[in-house]
C-alpha positions as CSV (number, residue, x, y, z in Angstrom):
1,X,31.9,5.7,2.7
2,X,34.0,2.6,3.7
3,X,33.6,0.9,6.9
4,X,36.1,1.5,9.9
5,X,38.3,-1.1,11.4
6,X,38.5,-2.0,15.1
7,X,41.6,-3.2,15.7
8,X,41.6,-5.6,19.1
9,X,44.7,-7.0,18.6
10,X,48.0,-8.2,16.9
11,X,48.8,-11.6,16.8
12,X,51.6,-14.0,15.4
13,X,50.9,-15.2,12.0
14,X,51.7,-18.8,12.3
15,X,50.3,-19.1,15.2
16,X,46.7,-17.7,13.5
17,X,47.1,-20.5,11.2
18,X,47.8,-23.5,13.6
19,X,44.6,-22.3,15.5
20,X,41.6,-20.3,13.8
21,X,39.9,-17.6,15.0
22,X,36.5,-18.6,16.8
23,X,33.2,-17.2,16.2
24,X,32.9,-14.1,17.8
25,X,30.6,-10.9,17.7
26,X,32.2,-7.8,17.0
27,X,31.9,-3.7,18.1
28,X,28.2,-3.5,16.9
29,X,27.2,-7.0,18.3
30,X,26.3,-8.1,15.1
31,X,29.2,-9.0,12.6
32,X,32.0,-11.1,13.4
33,X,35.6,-10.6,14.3
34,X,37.9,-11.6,11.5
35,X,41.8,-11.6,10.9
36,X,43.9,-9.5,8.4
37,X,47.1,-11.0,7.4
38,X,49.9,-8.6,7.3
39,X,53.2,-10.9,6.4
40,X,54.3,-12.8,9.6
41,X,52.0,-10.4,12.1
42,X,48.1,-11.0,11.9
43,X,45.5,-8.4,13.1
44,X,41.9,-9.2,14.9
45,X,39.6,-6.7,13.5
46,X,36.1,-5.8,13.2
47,X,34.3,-3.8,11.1
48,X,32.3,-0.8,12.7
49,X,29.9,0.6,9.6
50,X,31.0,4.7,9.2
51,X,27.6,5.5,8.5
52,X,26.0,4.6,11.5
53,X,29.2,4.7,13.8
54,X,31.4,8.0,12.7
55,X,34.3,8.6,14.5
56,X,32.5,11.9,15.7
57,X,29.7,9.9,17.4
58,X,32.0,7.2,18.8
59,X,33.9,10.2,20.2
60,X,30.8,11.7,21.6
61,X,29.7,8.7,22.7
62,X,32.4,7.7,24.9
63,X,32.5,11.4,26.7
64,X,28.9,11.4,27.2
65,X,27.0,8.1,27.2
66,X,28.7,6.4,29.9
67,X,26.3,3.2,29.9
68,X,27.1,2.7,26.4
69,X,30.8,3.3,27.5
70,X,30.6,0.7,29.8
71,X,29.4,-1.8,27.8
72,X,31.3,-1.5,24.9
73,X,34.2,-1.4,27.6
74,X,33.4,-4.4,29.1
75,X,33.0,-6.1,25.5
76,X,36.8,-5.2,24.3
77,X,38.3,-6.7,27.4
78,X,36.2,-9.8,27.6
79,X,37.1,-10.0,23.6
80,X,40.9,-9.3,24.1
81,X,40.5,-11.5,27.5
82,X,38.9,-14.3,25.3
83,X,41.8,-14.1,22.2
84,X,44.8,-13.8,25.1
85,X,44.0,-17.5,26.3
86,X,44.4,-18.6,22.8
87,X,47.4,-16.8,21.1
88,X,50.7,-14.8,21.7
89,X,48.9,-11.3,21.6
90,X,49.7,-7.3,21.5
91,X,46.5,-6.4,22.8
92,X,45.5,-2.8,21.5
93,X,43.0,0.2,24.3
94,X,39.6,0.0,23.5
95,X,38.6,1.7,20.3
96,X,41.5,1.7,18.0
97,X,40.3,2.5,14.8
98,X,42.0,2.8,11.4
99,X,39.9,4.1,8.5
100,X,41.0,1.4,5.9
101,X,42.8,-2.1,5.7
102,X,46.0,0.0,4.0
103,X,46.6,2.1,6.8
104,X,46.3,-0.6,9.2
105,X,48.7,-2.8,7.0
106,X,51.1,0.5,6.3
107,X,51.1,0.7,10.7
108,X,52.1,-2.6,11.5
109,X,54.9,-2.4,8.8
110,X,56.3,0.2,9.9
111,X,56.5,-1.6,13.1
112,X,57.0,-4.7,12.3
113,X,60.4,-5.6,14.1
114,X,59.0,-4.3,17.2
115,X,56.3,-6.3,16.9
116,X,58.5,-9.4,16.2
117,X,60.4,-8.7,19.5
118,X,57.4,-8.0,21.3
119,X,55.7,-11.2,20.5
120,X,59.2,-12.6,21.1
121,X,59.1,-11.4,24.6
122,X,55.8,-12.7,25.4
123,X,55.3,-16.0,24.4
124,X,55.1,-18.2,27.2
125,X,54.3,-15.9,29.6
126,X,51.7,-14.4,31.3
127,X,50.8,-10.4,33.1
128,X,50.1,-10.6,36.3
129,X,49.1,-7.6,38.8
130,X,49.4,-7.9,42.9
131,X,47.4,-4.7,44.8
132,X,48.2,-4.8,48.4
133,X,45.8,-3.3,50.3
134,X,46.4,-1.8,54.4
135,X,44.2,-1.1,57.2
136,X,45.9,2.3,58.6
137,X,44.3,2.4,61.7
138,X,45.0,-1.6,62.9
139,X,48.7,-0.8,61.3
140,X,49.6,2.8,62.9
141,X,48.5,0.8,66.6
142,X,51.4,-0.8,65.3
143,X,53.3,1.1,64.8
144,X,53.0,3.3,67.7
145,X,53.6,0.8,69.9
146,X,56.5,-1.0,68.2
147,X,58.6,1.7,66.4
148,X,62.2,2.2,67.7
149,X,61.9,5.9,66.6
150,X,58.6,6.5,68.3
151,X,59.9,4.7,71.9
152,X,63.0,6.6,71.6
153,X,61.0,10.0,70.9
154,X,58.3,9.2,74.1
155,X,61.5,8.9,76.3
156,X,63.0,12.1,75.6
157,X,59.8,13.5,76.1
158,X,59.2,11.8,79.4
159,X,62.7,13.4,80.5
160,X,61.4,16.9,79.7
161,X,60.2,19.7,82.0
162,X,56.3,19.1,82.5
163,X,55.0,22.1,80.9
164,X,57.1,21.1,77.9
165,X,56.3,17.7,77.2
166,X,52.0,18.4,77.0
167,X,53.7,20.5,73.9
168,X,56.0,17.5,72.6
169,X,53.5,15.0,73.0
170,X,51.7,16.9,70.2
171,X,54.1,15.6,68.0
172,X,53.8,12.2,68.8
173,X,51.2,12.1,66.3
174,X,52.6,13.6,63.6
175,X,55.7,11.2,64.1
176,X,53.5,8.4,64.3
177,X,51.6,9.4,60.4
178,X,55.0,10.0,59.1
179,X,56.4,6.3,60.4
180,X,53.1,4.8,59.2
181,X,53.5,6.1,55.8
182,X,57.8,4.5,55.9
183,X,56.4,1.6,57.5
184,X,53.7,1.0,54.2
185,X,56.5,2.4,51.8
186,X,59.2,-0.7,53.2
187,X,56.8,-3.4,53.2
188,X,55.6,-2.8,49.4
189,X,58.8,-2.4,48.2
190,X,60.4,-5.2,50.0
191,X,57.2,-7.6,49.1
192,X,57.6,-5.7,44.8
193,X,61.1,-6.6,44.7
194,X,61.0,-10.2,46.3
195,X,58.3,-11.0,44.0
196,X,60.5,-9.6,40.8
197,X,63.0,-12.5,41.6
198,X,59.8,-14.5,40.3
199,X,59.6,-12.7,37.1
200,X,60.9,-11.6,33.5
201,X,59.9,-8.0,34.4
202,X,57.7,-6.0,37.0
203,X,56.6,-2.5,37.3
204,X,54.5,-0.3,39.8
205,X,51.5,1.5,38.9
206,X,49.2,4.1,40.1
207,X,47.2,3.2,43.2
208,X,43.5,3.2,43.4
209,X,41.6,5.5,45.4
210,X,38.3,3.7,47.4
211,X,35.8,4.7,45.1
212,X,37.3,2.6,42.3
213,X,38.3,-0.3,44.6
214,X,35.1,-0.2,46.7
215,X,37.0,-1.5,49.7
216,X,37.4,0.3,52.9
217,X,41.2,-0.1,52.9
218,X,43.4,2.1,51.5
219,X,45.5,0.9,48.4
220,X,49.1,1.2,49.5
221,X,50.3,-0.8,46.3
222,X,49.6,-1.5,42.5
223,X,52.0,-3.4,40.6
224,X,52.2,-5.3,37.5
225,X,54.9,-8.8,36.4
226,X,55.3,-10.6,33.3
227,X,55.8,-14.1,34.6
228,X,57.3,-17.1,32.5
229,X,54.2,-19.2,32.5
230,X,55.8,-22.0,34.3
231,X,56.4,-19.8,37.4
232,X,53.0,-18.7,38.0
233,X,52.5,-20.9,41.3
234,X,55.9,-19.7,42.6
235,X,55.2,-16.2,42.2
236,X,51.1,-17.1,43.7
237,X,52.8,-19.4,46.4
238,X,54.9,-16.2,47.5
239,X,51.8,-14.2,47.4
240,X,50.2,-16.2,49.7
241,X,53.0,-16.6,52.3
242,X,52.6,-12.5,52.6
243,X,49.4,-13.2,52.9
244,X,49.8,-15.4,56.0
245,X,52.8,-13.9,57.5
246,X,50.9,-10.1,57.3
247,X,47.3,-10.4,57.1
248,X,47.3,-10.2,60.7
249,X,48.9,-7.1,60.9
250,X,46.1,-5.2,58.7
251,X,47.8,-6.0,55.2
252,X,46.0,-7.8,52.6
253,X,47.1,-8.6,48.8
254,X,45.1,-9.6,46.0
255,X,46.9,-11.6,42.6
256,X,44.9,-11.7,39.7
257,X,45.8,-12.8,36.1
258,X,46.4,-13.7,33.5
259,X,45.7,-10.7,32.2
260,X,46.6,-9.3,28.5
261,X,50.0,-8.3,28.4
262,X,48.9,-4.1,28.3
263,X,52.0,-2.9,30.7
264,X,54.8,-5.5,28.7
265,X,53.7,-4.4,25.0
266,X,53.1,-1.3,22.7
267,X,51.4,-0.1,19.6
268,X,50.3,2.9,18.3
């Protein structure tokens, strides 16, 4: 039975040849990571012996052993991490596996333009994500004392019979949550789109609930650029300005990169 490739990720050809691929331990921890030419795309592989890792086990592995999950986890990222510092890559998710070099060489083929464009599109630039992070309860004080819609809402209460404002002021509170929420909403968007002006492209993704974060805020934000490598301390610069101009108000943001371009290339 022949062995299984890992595929980590796809890289220009030229550049593979300009710079070498660096010793590195593979899937199992014991053989090395090595390149597959494939015309002008090159592919970072591993082999992953069939025998001792099937694709059944790896598949029952990763649904039921969650150390071993972890780990292996941790060791594509900090692989594709490692490779992304040194060459224009499409990285690939953890545990793409092709049963022979053919396949794998008839797949990038068949993509190959794509590829070309992709790589195209990435060179000289860099993924970035900014999470922005809000204290609800220092930003609803806020908000209930500052909102024009919540002022105007107290005084036509305060003009109301007495028996029916104890009912009114009820609703208060649910005006408050509902202005809280609009308040978060503008600030993201308006912070998201300033900080596109600093980028080739930016998208938002799905926020974080506490128990991944580990934070006591909630995540209001998750968003992800592509930034031309010569822009990075703009876009950091502006970053921090929100930083200052907000933090004060219960927001908080977080940039971290550069990342693997995931969210700006594809390949299947």
């Amino acid at each position: 039975m022949s062995d299984l490739l890992y595929l980590y990720g796809l890289i220009p050809a030229n550049e593979a040849k300009e710079e070498p691929l660096p010793s590195i331990k593979g899937f199992d921890g014991e053989g090395e990571l090595f390149t597959i030419d494939v015309g002008d795309v090159t592919a970072i592989v591993c082999s992953i012996d069939s025998e001792t890792h099937s694709e059944e086990d790896l598949k029952d592995k990763i649904e039921n052993d969650m150390e071993w999950l972890q780990a292996k986890a941790f060791h594509h990222h900090e692989t594709v991490l490692m490779v992304s510092k040194m060459y224009t890559i499409v990285p690939l998710k953890f545990c793409t596996l092709y049963k022979s070099e053919d396949s794998l060489k008839d797949t990038i083929e068949g993509n190959r333009n794509k590829l070309l464009s992709t790589f195209s599109k990435l060179k000289g630039n860099e993924e970035w994500n900014l999470k922005i992070f809000c204290d609800d309860k220092e930003l609803r004080e806020e908000v209930s004392s500052s909102n024009p819609a919540i002022e105007e809402k107290r005084k036509e209460i305060s003009e109301l019979p007495k028996g029916r404002q104890f009912f009114e002021k009820k609703k208060i509170d649910q005006l408050i949550d509902q202005e809280l929420e609009n308040e978060k909403n503008r600030i993201c968007e308006e912070v998201h789109e300033k900080l596109k002006e600093k980028a080739i492209e930016g998208s938002v993704k799905k926020n974080w609930g506490k128990d991944v974060t580990g934070r006591k805020e909630n995540m209001a934000w998750n968003s992800v650029f592509l930034i031309a490598e010569d822009k990075v301390d703009q876009f950091t610069d502006e970053v921090n300005r929100y930083k200052e101009e907000l933090g004060k108000s219960g927001w908080s943001f977080e940039a971290s990169g550069p990342w693997p371009p995931y969210h700006f290339s594809s390949f299947s």
